[in-house]
C-alpha positions in Angstrom: -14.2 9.0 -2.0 -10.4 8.6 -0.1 -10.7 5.3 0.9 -8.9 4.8 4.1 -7.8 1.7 6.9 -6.9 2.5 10.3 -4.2 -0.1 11.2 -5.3 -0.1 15.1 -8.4 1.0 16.5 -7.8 2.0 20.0 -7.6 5.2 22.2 -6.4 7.3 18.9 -7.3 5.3 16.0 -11.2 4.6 16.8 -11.7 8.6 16.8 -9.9 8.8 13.9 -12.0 6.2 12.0 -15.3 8.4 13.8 -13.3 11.7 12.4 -13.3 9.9 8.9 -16.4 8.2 8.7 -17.8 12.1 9.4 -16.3 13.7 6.4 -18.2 13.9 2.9 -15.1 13.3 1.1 -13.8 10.4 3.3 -14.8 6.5 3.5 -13.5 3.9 6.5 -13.0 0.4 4.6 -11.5 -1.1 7.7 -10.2 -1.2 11.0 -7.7 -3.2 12.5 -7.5 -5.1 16.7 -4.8 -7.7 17.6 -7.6 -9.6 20.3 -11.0 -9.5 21.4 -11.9 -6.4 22.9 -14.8 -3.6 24.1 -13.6 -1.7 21.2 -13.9 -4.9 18.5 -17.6 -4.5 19.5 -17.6 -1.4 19.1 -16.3 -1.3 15.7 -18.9 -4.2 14.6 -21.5 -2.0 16.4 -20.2 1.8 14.2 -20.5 -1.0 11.0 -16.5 -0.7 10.3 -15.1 -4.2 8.7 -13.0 -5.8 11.3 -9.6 -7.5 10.2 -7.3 -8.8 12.7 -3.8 -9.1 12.7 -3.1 -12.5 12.8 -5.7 -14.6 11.3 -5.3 -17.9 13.1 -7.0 -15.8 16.2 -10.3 -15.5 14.4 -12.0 -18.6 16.4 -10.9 -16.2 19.6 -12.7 -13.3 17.7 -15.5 -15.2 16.7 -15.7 -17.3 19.6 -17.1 -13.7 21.8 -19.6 -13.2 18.8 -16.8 -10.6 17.2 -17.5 -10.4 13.2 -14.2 -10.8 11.2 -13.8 -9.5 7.7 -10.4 -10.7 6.9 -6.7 -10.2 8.2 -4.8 -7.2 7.6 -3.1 -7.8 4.9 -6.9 -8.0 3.3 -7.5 -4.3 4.5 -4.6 -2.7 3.2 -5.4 -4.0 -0.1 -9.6 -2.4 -0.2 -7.2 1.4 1.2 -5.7 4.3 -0.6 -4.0 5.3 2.5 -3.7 3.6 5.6 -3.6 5.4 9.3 -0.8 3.6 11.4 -2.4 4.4 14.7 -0.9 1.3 16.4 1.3 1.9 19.6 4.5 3.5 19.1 7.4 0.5 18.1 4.8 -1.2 16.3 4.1 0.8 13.2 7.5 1.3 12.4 7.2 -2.6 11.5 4.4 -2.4 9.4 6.2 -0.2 7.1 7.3 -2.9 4.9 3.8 -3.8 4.6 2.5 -0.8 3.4 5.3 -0.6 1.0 5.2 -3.7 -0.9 1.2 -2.9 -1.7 2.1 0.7 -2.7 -0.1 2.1 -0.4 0.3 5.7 1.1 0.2 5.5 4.6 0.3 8.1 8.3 2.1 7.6 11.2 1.5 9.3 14.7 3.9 10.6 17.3 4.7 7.9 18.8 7.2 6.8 15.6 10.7 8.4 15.2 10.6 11.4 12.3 13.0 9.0 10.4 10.1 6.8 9.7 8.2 9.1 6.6 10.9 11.6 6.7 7.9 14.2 6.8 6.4 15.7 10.2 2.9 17.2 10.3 0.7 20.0 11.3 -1.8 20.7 9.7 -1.9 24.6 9.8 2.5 24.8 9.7 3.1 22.3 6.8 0.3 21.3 4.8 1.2 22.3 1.4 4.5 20.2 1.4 2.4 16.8 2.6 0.8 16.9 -0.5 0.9 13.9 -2.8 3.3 12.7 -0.1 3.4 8.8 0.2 4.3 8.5 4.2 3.5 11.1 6.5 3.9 11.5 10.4 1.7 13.4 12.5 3.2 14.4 15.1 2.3 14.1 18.9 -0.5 15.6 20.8 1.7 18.0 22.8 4.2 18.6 19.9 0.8 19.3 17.8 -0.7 22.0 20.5 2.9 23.5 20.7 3.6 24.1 17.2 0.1 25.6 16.5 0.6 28.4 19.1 4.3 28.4 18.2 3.3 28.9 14.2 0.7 31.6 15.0 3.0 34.1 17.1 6.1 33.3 14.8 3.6 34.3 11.5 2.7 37.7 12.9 5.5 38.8 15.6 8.4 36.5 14.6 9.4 33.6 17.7 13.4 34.1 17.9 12.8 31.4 21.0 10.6 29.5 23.2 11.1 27.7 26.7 8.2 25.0 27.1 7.1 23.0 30.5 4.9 20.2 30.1 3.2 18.6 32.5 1.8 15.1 31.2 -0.9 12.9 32.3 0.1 9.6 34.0 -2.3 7.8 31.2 -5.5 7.6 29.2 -8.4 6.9 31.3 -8.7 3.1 30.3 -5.4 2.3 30.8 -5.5 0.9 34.2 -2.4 -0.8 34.3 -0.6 2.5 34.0 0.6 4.9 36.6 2.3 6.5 38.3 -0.4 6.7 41.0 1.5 8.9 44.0 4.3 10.4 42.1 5.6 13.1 39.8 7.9 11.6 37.5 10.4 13.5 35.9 10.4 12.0 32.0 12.5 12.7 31.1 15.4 13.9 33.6 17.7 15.4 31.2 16.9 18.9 28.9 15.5 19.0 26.9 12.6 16.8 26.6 11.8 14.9 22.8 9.3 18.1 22.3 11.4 20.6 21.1 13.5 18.7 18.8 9.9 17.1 17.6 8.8 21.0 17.2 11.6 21.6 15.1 10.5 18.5 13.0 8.0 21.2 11.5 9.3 24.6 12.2 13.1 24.2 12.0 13.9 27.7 12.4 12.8 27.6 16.2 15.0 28.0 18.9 13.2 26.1 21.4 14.0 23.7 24.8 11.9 21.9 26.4 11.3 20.1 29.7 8.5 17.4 31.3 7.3 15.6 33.7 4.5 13.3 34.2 1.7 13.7 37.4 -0.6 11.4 38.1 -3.9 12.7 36.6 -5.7 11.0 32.9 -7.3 14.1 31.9 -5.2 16.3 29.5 -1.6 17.5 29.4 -0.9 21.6 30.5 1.9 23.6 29.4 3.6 26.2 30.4 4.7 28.6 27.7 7.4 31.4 27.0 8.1 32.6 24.0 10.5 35.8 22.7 9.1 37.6 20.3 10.7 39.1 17.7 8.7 42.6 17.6 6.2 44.1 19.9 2.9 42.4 20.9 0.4 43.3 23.4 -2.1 41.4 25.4 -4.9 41.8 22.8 -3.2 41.3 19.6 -2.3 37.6 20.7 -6.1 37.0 22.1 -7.3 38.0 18.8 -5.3 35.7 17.0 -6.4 32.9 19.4 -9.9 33.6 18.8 -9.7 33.8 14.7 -7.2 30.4 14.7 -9.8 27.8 14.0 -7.8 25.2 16.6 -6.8 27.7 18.8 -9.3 27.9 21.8 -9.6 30.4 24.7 -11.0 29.4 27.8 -12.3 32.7 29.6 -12.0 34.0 33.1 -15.8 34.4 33.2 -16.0 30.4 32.8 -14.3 30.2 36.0 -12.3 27.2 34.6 -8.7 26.8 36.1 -8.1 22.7 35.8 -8.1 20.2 33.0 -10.9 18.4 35.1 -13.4 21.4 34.7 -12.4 21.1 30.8 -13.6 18.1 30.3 -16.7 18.8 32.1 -17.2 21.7 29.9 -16.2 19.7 26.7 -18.8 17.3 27.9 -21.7 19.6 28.9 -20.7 21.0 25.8 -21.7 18.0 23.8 -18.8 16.9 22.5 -18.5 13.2 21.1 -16.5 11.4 24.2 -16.0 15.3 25.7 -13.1 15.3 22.9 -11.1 19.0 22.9 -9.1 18.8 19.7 -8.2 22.7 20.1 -6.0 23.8 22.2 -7.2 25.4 25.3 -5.4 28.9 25.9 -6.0 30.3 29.4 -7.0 33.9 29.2 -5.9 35.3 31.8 -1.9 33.3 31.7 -1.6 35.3 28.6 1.1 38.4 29.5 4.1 39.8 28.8 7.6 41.1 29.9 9.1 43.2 27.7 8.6 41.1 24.5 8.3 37.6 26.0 5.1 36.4 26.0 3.8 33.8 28.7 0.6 31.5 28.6 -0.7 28.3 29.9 -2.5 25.8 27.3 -4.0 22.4 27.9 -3.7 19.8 25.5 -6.4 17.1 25.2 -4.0 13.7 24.7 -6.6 11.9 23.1 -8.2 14.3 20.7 -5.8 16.8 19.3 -4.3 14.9 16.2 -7.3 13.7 15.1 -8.3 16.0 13.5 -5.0 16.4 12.0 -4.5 12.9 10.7 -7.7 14.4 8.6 -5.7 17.0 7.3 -2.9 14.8 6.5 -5.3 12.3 4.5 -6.9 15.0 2.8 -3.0 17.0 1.8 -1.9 13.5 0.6 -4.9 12.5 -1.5 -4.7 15.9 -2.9 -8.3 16.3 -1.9 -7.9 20.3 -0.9 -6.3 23.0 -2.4 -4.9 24.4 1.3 -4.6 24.0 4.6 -7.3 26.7 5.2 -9.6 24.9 3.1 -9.3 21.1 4.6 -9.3 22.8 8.7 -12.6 24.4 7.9 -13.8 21.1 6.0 -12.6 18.8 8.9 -14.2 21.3 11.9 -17.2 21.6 10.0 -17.9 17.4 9.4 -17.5 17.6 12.7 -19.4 20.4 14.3 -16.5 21.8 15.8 -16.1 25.4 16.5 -13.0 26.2 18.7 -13.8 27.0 22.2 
């Protein structure tokens, strides 16, 4: 069993340490908080050993009936890999950490590349994070964009891509966030962090990007053109949707046209916390002039690299062969079937 510590266990880290706890191959040995907290009970409640970061704040922990296995330090010793999934600034600090115990360790989007060196996706890259000691995954819209991106340059070839995202104002529990009544241009000048971060895993894409934040929790939407190097029609790119295993393809017959009625549908769905780790392809967006193809996808913020900081575990432990092999392991420990 890949024994692994999630350094943070909030909006991304506590569904990773679900997304582990899941797999057969997979063991959570700890997770980290910095204070008492709704999810510090929660992680007593899953059975996840709770270390903290700075051990002179157990009383605090303790104090709201909070169990407290140790500090951090303590965790990173019982780990063969920890996930970083603390807020972006911070794991960039733990590094040293992780490096005087020799432990292998993943950061998310959130860091600079510079941090491992190494960007991730799990279906563009996999094979070269193996064995790796540091890893980045890269961010939820940078994920859903180079899995599209990676799937129309493998068949048609992608000579260059124009990208519009359109990002949520903030996760649902952060309540201190906004904006509330704006759309905020982040940031002003083009292009956005995306397409340099795209390039990160598929350097030979010409890409430019721009965003903007509205004020809505629920999921990020793109708005997608790519060249493609030879012709495509219609059909070819729906079937290669449909046989991607993160690729989803939300149907005109659903009548969905928002984020909002996705996460109603992820919910009625049954999805654990109405999670969409695929990304969600609108049907009938997908078209064509000449050989540029357009499309609008939604990206789940919260869910999307979860699943990937699985793969990344999985390439670094050398505990699969391929990427083929640890997506299908992953969906399947999961119950998740692309929509």
């Amino acid at each position: 069993m890949i024994k692994v510590a999630i350094n943070g266990f909030g909006t991304i880290g506590k569904r990773v340490a679900d997304a582990v706890a899941a797999q057969p191959d997979m063991e959570v040995v700890g997770v980290s908080k910095t204070r008492p907290s709704a999810e510090a009970y929660i992680a007593n409640q899953r059975g996840y050993p709770l270390y903290i970061a700075e051990i002179n704040k157990r009383k605090a922990f303790e104090d709201a009936d909070i169990e407290v296995a140790g500090d951090v330090t303590e965790m990173i010793k019982h780990a063969d890999i920890v996930v970083d999934a603390t807020p972006g600034g911070v794991g960039v600090k733990n590094k040293k950490l992780y490096e005087l115990y020799g432990v292998k360790a993943i950061w998310q989007g959130g860091e600079d590349h510079e941090i491992a060196g190494f960007s991730f996706c799990s279906s563009c890259n996999y094979a070269e994070a193996k064995n790796r000691q540091f890893v980045r995954v890269v961010s939820c819209n940078t994920t859903g964009l180079c899995r599209i991106i990676q799937a129309m340059d493998e068949k048609f070839g992608v000579e260059r891509v124009r990208a519009t995202m359109v990002r949520r104002g903030s996760d649902p529990g952060e309540v201190k966030k906004g904006p509330v009544d704006a759309i905020v241009l982040n940031p002003v000048e083009i292009p956005s962090h995306h397409g340099p971060d795209v390039q990160t895993v598929l350097p030979q894409i010409d890409i430019t990007t721009m965003a903007m934040i509205v004020p809505t929790t629920f999921m990020h939407m793109h708005a997608v053109q790519m060249d493609l190097g030879s012709d495509a029609t219609r059909e070819e790119v729906i079937e290669i949707i449909e046989k991607h295993p993160r690729l989803g393809l939300v149907r005109k017959g659903t009548g969905i046209t928002s984020t909002a009625e996705l996460k109603e549908f992820a919910q009625d769905m049954g999805r654990r916390r109405a999670d969409l780790y695929e990304n969600c392809i609108f049907a009938e967006s997908i078209g064509f002039v000449g050989r540029e193809l357009f499309l609008f996808q939604a990206i789940h913020q919260e869910a999307d690299v979860v699943v990937e900081n699985v793969d990344a575990i999985r390439a670094m432990m050398n505990g699969a062969d391929d990427a083929a092999t640890s997506i299908a392991m992953t969906n399947r420990a999961l119950g998740f079937t692309a929509i």
